[in-house]
N, C-alpha and C positions, 0 to 999 in steps of 0.2 A: 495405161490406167484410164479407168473411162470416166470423164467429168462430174458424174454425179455423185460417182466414189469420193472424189477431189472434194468437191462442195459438201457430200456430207461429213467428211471428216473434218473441215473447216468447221463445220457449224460447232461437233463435238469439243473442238481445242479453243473454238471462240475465238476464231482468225477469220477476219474479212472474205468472203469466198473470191471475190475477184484477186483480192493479193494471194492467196494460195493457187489459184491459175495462173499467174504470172509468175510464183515461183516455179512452179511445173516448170512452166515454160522454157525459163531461165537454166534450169537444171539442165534439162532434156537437150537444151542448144549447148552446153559446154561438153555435156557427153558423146554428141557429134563429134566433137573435136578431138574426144578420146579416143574415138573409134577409128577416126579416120587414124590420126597417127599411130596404132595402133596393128593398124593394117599389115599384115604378112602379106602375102601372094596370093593366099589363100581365098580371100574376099571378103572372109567373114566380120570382117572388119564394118566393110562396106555395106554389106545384107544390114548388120546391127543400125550405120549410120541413115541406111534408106529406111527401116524401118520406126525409127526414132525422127524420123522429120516428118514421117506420116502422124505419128500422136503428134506433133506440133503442130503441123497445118490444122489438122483436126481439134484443138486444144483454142488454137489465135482461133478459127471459125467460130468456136463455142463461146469463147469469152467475147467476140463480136455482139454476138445475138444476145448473151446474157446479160450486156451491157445496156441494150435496147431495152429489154423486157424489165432490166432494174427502172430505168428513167420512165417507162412506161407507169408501171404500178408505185414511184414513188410519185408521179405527178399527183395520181388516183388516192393516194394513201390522204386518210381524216385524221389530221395530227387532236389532241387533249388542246393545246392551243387553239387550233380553228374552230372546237366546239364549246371556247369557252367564250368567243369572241361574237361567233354563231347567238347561244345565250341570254348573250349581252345588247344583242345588236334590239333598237327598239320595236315595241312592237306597235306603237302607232305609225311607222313606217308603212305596217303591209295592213292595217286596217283603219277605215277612214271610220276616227270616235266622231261625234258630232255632239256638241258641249258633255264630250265623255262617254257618249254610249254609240251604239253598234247595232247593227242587225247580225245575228248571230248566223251564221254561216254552217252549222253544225243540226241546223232542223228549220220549218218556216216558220219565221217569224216576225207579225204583221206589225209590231211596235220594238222598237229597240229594245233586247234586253241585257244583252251581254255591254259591259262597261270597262273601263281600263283601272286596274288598282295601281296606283302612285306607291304604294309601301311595297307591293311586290312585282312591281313592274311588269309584270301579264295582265291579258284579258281575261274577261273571266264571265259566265254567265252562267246564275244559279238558276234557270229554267232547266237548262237541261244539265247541272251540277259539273262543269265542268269548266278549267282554268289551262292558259294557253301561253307558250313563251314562244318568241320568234321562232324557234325551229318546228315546234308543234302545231303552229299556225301552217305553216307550206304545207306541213305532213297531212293536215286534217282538210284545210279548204282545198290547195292544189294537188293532194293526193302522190306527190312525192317519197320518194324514200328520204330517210335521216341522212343518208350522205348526198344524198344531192341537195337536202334543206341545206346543210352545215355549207356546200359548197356557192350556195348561191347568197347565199349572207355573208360570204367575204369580200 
């Protein structure tokens, strides 16, 4: 059975994909066990058990790799947490106010106009009608994407 069979029926039964490759796995090795005992003169026995240790080796290699690529893309993964924390994080940190106002970073501007509101704790400048939270700040001035904003405010 070829692994992606395996993991899409996992997905459908709402079973772990790694714990249903390891139940393969587990199966497939006691059915060796069958086979061999199993064995007449014949060989047939034998064919079944060489060919059931090949989907095994093949099966441990996959769940190797797919172990990697999970820890991979769950390092990468933006949890609801991290962008709420993101959000949160202040935004006089990445913009120097000076008794409360800013040079707007979003157009030229020769006199400060953009200012820090206290009640909604973003920046905000009504020259050019627009209002700014930590994540939107990286997006706008450092040109970032939203996952990388989110990751660099943790």
């Amino acid at each position: 059975m070829k692994p992606y069979y395996i993991i899409k029926k996992a997905e459908e039964m709402q079973v772990m994909p790694e714990a249903a490759l390891v139940m393969r796995i587990r199966y497939l090795t006691e059915s060796v066990d069958v086979y061999l005992d199993c064995d007449n003169d014949s060989g047939v026995g034998l064919w079944y058990a060489l060919q059931t240790m090949g989907e095994v080796t093949g099966l441990e290699r996959y769940l190797k790799d797919y172990k990697v690529i999970r820890a991979v893309a769950d390092a990468n993964t933006v949890t609801e947490d991290m962008i709420e924390r993101a959000r949160n994080h202040p935004v006089e940190s990445l913009i120097e106010f000076i008794r409360g106002k800013a040079r707007c970073f979003n157009h030229d501007d020769n006199n400060p106009s953009m200012f820090y509101g206290n009640k909604t704790k973003r920046a905000v400048c009504p020259v050019c009608n627009k209002t700014w939270d930590a994540i939107s700040v990286l997006q706008d001035r450092d040109g970032v994407s939203f996952k990388d904003a989110v990751m660099r405010l943790q």
